[in-house]
KESE-124816 format. One record per residue (C-alpha): residue number from 1; x, y, z. Coordinates in pm, 1 decimal. Layout:
N
   nr        xx        yy        zz
  NUM         X         Y         Z
...
This chain:
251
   nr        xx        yy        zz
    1    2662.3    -112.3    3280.8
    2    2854.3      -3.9    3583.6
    3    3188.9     198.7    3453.3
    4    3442.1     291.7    3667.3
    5    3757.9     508.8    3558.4
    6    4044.3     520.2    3803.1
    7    4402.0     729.6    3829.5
    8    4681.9     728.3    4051.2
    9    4933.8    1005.8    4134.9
   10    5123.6    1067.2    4414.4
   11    5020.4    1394.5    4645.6
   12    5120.9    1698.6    4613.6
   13    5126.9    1651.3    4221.3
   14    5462.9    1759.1    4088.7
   15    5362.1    1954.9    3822.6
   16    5123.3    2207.2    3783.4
   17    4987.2    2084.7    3423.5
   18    4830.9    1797.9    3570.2
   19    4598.0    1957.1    3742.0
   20    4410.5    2033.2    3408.9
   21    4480.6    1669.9    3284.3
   22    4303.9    1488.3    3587.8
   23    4000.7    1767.7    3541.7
   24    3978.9    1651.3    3193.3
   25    3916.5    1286.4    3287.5
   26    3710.6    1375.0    3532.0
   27    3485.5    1535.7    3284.5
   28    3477.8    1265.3    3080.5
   29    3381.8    1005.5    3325.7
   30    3103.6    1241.1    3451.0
   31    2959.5    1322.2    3097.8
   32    2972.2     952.8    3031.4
   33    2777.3     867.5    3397.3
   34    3125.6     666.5    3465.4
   35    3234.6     633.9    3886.6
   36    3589.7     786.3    3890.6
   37    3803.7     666.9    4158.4
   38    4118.2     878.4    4253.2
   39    4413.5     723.3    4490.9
   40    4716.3     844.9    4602.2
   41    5038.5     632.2    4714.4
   42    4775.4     401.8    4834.5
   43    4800.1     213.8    4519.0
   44    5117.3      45.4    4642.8
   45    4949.7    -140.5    4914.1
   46    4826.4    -384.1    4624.7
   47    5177.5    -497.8    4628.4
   48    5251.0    -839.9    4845.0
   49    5631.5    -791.5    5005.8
   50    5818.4    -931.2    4725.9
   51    5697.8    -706.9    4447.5
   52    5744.4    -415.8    4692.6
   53    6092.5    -511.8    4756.5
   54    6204.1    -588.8    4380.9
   55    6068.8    -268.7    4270.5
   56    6127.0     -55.4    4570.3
   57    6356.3     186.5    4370.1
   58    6165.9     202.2    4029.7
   59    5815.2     324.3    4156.5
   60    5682.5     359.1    3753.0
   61    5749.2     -25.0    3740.2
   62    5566.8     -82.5    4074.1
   63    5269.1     118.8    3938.8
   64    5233.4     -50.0    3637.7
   65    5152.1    -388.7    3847.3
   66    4986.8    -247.0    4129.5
   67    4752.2     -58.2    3867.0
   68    4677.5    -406.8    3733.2
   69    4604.2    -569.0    4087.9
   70    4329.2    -275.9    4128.7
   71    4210.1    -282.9    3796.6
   72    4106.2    -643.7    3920.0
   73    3960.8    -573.3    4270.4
   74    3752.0    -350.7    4116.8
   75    3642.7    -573.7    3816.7
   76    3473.8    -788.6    4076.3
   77    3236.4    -461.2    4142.0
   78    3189.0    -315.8    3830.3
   79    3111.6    -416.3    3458.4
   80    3396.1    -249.5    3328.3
   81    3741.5     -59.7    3434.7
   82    3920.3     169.8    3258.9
   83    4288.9     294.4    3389.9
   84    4370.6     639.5    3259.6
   85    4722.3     786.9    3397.5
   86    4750.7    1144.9    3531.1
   87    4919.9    1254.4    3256.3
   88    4653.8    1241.7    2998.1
   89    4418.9    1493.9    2847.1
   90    4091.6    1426.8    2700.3
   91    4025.1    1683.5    2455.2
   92    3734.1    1529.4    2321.7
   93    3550.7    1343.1    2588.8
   94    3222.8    1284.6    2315.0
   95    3453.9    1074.9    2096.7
   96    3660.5     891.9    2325.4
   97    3397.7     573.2    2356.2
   98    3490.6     246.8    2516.8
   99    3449.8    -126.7    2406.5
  100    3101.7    -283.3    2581.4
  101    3322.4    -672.9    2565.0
  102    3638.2    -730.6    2612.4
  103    3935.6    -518.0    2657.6
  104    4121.9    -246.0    2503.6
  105    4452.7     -51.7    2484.3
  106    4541.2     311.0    2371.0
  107    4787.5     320.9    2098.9
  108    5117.8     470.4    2048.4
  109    5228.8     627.5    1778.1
  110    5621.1     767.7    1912.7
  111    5786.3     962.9    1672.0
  112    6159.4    1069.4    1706.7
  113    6464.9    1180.5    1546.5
  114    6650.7     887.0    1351.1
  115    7023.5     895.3    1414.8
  116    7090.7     755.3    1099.7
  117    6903.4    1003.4     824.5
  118    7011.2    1344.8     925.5
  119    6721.1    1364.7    1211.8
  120    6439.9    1308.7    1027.6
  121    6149.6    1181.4    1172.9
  122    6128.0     805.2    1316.8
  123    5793.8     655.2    1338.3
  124    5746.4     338.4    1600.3
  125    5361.2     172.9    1618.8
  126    5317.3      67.9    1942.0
  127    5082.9     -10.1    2245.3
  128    5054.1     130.2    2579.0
  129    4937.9     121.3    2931.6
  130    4846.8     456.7    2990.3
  131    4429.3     388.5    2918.0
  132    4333.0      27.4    2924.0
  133    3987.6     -97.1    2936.6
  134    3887.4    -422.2    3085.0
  135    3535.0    -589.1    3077.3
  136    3419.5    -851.2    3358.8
  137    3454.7   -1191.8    3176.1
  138    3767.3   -1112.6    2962.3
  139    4018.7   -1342.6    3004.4
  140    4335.8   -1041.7    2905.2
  141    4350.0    -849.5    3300.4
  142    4413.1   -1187.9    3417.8
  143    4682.9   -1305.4    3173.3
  144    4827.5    -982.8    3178.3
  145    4868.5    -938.4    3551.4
  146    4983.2   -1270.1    3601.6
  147    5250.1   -1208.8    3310.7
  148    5402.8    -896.8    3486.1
  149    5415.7   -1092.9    3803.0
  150    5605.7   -1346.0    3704.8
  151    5876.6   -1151.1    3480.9
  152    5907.9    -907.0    3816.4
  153    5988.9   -1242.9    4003.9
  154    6185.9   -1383.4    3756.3
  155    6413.8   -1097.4    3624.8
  156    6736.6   -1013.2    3820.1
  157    6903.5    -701.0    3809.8
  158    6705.0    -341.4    3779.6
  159    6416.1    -328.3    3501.1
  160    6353.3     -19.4    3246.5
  161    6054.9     170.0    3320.8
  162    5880.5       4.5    3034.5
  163    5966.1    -368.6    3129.9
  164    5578.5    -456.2    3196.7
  165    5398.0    -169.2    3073.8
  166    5426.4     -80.5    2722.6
  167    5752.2    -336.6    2620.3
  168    5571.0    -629.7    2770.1
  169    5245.5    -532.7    2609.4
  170    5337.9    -462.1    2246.5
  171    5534.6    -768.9    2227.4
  172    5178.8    -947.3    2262.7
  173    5016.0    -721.1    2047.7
  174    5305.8    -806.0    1777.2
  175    5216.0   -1169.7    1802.1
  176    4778.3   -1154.4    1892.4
  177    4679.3    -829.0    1784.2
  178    4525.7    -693.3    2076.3
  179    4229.1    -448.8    2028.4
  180    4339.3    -104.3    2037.2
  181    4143.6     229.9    2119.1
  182    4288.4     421.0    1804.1
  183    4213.8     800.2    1937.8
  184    4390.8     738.0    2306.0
  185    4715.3     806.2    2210.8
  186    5033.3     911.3    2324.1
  187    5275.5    1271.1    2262.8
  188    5629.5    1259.7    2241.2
  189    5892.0    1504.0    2355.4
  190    5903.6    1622.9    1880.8
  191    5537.8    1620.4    1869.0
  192    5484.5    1801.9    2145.1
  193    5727.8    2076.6    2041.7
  194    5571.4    2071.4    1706.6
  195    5229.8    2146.1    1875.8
  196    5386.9    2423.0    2069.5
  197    5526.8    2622.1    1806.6
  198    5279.4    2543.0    1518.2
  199    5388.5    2247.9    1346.7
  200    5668.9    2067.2    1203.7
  201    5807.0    1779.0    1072.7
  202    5752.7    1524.2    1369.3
  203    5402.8    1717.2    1426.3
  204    5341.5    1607.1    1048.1
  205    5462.1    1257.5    1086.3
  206    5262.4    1190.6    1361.4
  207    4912.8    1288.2    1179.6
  208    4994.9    1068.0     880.7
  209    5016.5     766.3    1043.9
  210    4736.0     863.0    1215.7
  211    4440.1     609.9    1209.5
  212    4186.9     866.7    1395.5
  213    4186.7    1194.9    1540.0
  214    4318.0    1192.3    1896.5
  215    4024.0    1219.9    2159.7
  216    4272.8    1155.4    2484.2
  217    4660.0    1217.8    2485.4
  218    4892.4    1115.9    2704.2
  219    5161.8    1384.6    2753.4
  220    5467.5    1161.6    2909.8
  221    5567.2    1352.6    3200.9
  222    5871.6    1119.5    3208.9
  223    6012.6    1394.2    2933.8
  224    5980.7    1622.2    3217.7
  225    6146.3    1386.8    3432.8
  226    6471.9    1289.8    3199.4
  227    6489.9    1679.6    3134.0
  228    6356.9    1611.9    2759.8
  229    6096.1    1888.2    2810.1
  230    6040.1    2221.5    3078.5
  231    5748.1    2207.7    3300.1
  232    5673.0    2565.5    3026.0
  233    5653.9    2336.6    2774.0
  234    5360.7    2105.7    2896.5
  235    5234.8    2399.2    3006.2
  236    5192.4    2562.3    2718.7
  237    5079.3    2201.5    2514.3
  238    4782.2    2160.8    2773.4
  239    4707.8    2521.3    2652.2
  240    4735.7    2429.9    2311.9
  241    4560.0    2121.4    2319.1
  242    4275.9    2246.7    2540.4
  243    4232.2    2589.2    2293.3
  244    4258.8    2430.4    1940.6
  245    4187.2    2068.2    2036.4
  246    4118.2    1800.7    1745.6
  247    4182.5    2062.1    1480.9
  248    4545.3    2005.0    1553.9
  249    4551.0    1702.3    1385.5
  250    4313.7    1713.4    1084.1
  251    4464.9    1854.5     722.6
């Protein structure tokens, strides 16, 4: 069963602390005998003229459909595709195992302070877009890519960064229950704090809703981005993560 993983970053990466990240997928794809496929800005030229020019100033939007148009061209080579963004570290590449039919989403568990209850920690159960797996014969790639066309098309105005990626997606997986990869999951800006001074309350939230132990994280550079969290802090998570790994979220 041909495998291939693929990521996507624009060169020279911004931070520093992906450099580890990529490695750790590229680990993982070579322990599992997977073909790992790394572009640059090249991703882009999936777009036709239209989608470039409606998303021309929101370049995470444009990714998140380009992403699907090459998860696609290279479904037509391969038994099965697996997106993985930049940002994510594998700190368990043994346990992190992959549908056979089918497809598959990570999940996201996004914990934050409530506004309403003195701060204390939010939980939201999502999906997301940062590790998806499609199999050749699965009908989701298609439905899914064809979906985020048409909204881009459709919607006027500028689009949150989310609008196809992980919005679009758990509204399906509200209504179909889409399969889910349990241990690819996501950090937030809390949880990652937790992590980086030894726990916490968000930290503690996070592990109880918890279905398994986390074998691949994403770590949400947007934080970095939106000035949420220092390039230190991811930093010193990656360090974290990489040194103490899965104990981090077991009692």
């Amino acid at each position: 069963m041909r495998t291939v993983v693929l990521q996507s970053h624009r060169t020279p990466l911004p931070y520093e602390w992906l450099h580890p990240c990529i490695n750790s997928v590229k680990q993982w794809a070579l322990l599992k005998e997977f073909d790992y496929v790394w572009m640059g800005d090249e991703l882009f030229d999936e777009l036709n003229p239209t989608q470039h020019a409606n998303t021309r100033l929101q370049r995470v939007v444009a990714s998140d459909l380009a992403r699907l148009q090459k998860l696609t061209e290279e479904l037509t080579r391969a038994d099965r595709v697996v997106w993985c963004d930049a940002d994510t570290l594998v700190i368990n590449p043994k346990s992190l195992e992959l549908p056979l039919t089918g497809s598959a989403l990570g999940r996201e568990i996004w914990i934050q302070a409530s506004t309403i209850d003195g701060g204390s920690p939010k939980v939201y159960a999502k999906v997301h877009n940062a590790f998806m797996v499609f199999c050749s014969g699965d009908s989701f790639l298609p439905f899914y890519r064809d979906t985020a066309s048409r909204m881009l098309e459709r919607h006027e105005g500028p689009y949150v960064d989310q609008f196809i990626g992980p919005k679009l997606l758990t509204a399906i997986h509200n209504l179909v229950q889409l399969p889910v990869i349990e241990n690819a999951g996501v950090l937030s800006p809390g949880v990652i704090t937790d992590l980086n001074r030894g726990g916490g309350k968000f930290l503690d939230a996070f592990c109880r809703r918890l279905q398994r132990v986390p074998a691949a994280l994403n770590l949400c550079a947007s934080s970095v981005r939106s000035g949420e969290l220092g390039e230190q802090s991811m930093s010193d998570v990656v360090e974290v993560l990489q040194r103490s790994g899965t104990q981090l979220f077991t009692a």
